[in-house]
C-alpha positions as CSV (number, residue, x, y, z in Angstrom):
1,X,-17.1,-12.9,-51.4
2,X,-18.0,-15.5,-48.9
3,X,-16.2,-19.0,-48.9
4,X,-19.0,-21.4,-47.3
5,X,-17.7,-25.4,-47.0
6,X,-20.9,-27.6,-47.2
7,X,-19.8,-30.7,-44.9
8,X,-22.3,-33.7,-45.1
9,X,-22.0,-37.2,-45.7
10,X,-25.5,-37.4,-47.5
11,X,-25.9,-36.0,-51.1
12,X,-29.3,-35.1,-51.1
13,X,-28.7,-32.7,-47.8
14,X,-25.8,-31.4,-49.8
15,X,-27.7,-30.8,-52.9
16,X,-30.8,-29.0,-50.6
17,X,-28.5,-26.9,-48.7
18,X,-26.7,-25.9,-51.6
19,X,-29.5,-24.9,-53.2
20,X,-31.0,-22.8,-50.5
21,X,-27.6,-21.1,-50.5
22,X,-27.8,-20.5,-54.0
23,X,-31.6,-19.5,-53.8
24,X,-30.3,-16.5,-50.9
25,X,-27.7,-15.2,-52.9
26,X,-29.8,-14.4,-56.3
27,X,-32.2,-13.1,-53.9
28,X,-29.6,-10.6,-52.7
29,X,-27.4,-8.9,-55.4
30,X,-24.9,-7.8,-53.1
31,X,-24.0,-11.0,-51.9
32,X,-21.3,-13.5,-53.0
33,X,-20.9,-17.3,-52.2
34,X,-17.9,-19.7,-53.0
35,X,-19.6,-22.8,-51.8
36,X,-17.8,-26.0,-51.8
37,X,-18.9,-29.7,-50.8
38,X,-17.2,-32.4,-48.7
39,X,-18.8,-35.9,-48.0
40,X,-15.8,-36.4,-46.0
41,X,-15.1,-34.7,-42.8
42,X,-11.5,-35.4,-43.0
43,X,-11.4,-34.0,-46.4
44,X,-12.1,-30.5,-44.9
45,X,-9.8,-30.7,-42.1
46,X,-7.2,-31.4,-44.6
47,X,-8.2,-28.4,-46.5
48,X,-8.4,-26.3,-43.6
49,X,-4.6,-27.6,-42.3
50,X,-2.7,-28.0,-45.5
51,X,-3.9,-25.6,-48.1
52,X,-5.1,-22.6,-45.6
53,X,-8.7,-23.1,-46.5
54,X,-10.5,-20.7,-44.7
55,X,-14.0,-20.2,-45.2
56,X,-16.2,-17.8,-43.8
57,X,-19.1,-20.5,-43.0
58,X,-19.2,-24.2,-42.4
59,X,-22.4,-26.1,-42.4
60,X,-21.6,-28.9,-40.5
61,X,-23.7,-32.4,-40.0
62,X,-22.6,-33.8,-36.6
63,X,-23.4,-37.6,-37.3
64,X,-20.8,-37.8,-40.2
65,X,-19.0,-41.7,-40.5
66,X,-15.4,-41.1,-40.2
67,X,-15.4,-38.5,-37.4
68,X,-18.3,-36.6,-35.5
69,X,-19.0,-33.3,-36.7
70,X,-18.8,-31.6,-33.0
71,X,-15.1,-33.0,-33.3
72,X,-14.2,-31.6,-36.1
73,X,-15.1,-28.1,-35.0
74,X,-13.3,-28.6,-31.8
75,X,-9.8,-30.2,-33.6
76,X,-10.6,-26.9,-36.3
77,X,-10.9,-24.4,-33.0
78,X,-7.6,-25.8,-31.8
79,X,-5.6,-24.6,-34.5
80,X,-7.1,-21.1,-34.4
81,X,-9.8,-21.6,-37.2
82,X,-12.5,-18.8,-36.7
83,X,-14.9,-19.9,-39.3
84,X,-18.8,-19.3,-38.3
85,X,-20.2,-22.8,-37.7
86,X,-23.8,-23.9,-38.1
87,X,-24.8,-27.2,-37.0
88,X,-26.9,-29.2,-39.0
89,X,-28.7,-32.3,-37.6
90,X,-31.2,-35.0,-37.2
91,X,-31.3,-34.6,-33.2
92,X,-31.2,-32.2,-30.7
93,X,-28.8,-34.0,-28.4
94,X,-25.6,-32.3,-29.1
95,X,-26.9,-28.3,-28.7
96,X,-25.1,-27.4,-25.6
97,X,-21.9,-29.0,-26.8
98,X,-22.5,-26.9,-30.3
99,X,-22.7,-23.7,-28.5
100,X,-19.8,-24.3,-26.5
101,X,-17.4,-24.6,-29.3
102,X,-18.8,-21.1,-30.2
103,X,-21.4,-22.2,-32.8
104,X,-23.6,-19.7,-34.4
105,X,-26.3,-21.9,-35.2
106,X,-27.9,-25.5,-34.5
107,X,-30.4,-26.1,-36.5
108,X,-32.3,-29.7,-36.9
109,X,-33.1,-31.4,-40.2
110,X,-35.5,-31.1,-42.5
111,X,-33.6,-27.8,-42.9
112,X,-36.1,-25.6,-44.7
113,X,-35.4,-22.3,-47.0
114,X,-36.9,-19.6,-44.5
115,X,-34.8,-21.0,-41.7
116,X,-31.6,-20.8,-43.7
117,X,-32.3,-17.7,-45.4
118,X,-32.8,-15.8,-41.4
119,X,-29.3,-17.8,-40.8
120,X,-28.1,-15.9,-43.7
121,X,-29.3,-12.7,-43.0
122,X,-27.9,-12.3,-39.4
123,X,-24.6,-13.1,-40.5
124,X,-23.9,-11.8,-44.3
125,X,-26.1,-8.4,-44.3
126,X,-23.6,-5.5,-44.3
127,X,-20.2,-8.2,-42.9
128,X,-18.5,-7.9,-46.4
129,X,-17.9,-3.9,-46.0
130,X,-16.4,-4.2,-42.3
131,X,-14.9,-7.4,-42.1
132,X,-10.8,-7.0,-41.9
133,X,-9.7,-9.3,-45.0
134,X,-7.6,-11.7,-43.5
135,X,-5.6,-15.2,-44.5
136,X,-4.8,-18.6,-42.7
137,X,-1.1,-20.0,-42.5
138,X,0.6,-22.7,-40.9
139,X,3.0,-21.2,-38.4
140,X,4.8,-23.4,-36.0
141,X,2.7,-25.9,-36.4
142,X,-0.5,-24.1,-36.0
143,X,-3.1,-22.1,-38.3
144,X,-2.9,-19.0,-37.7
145,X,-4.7,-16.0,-38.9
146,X,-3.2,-12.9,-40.7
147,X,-4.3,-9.3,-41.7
148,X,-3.9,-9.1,-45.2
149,X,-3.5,-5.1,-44.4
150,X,-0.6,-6.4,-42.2
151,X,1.5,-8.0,-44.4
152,X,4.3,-5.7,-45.4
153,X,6.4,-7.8,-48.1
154,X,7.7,-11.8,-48.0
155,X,10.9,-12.7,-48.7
156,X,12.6,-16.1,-49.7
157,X,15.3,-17.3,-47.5
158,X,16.2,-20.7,-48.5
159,X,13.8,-23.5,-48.4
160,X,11.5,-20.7,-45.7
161,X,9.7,-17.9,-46.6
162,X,9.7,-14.7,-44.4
163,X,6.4,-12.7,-44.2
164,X,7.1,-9.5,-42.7
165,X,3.9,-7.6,-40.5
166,X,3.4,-3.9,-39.5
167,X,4.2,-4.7,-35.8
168,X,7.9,-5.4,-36.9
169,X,7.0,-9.1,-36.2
170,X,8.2,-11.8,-38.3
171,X,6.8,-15.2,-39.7
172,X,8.6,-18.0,-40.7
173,X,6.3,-20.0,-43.6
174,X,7.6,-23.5,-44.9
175,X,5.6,-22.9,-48.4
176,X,7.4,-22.5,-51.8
177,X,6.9,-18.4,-53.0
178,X,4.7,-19.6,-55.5
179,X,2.0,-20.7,-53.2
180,X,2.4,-17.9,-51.5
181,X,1.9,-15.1,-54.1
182,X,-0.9,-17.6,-55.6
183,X,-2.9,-17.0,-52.0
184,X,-2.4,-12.9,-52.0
185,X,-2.5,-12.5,-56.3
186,X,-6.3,-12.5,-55.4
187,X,-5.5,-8.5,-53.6
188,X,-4.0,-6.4,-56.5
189,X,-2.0,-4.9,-53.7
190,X,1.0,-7.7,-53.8
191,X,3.3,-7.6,-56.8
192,X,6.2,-10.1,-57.2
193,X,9.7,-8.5,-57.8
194,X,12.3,-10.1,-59.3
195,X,12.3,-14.1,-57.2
196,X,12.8,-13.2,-53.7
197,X,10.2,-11.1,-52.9
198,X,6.4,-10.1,-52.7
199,X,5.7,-6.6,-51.6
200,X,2.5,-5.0,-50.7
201,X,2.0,-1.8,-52.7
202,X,0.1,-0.1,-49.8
203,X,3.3,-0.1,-47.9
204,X,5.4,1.0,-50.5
205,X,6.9,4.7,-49.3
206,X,9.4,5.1,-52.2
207,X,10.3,3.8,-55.7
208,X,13.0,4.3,-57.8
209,X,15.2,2.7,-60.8
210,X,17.4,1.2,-58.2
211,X,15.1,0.4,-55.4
212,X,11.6,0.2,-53.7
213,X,11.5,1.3,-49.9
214,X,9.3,-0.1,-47.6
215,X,7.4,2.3,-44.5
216,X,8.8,-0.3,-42.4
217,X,12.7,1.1,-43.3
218,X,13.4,-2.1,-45.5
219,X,14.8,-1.7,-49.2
220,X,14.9,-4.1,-51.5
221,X,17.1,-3.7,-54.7
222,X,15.5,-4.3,-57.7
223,X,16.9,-6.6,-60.2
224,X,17.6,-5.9,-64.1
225,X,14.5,-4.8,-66.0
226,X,11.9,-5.3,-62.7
227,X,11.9,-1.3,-62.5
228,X,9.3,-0.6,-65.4
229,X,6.9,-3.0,-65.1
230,X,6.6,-2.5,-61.2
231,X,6.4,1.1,-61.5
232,X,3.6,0.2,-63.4
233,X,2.4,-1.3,-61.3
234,X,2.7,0.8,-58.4
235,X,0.7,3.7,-60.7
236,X,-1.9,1.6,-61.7
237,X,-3.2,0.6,-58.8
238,X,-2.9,4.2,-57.1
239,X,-4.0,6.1,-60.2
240,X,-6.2,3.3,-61.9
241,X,-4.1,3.6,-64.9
242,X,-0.6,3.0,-66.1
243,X,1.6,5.6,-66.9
244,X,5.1,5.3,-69.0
């Protein structure tokens, strides 16, 4: 699935470009959108900084009222946001300072459907097989990017969160585990056990009644009664059924 933010200040472009969208992706089966609409371009920075909104494609109008849409690219490229941007605007005057904030695409209004659709095909045909799945969080301040593949287990410590990666690397996250485990239940690979932790079943090496080793040397006791349910778990998503 592809998250695309729609960013315009005008509902009709909104509606039009939303509906192209929609028009591409019953033309192609394979294809998934998750669009979602802001009139406000300081309604999708928020997004993007506080609830590590990350969409795949922004479609961005540059003459927007409460900030210029050029800025809001550059202030989302300063805190490491890698989302494709395409430009959408009534003049020409702001290419070259598009494509030097790494846009994809500047295209002037009226947008029409077999412009979009070529947009489209350049950048969704054959992406959702090779893309690495990744996830935003705020890490010392700044967005940062993380490979879902990565991410070994999290554990609570307090009022932080530690998210532990493959390279033995550690990051501190000031989010409750809740949020947390709400952002990776989408990947059937994370299962909470017991409070303190989430672990990622790909990088389980061991389970038993007492304990579930890590492949990064960690093991984490299990507390009363989280031993059945996890080692179904564990042999549900390996074996594609559960087993007693």
């Amino acid at each position: 699935m592809y998250l695309i933010a729609l960013c315009d200040d005008e509902t009709a472009e909104l509606n039009k470009t939303e509906q192209i969208i929609s028009d591409y992706e019953k033309k192609h089966p394979g294809i998934d959108f998750l669009i979602e609409r802001f009139e406000n371009a300081n309604e999708l920075l928020y997004k993007v900084k506080e609830k590590n909104y990350a969409p795949d494609f922004i479609f961005m109008d540059i003459y927007m009222p409460d900030k210029m849409g050029t800025d809001v690219v550059r202030e989302l490229r300063s805190i490491g946001s890698e989302s494709k941007v395409i430009f959408l605007t009534t003049s020409k005057e702001h290419a070259l300072e598009a494509y030097g904030m790494d846009a994809v695409q500047y295209l002037v209004k009226p947008i029409f459907e077999e412009t979009l659709f070529s947009v489209l095909d350049r950048f969704s045909s054959g992406m959702e097989e090779k893309r690495t799945r990744y996830l935003l969080f705020k890490i010392e301040g700044k967005i940062q990017r993380v490979a879902v593949n990565d991410m070994i287990y999290c554990e609570a410590q307090g009022k932080i969160q530690r998210l532990h990666l493959a390279d033995h690397t550690q990051c501190v996250l000031r989010m409750t585990m809740t949020e947390i485990y709400e952002m990776l239940s989408r990947y059937p690979e994370f299962v909470r056990v017991g409070i303190a932790y989430i672990v990622n079943l790909e990088h389980v090496d061991n389970l038993n009644a007492r304990e579930v080793q890590m492949d990064n040397g960690k093991e984490i006791y299990l507390p009363r009664g989280s031993y059945q349910p996890l080692r179904e778990r564990y042999f549900g998503y390996y074996c594609g059924e559960e087993q007693d």
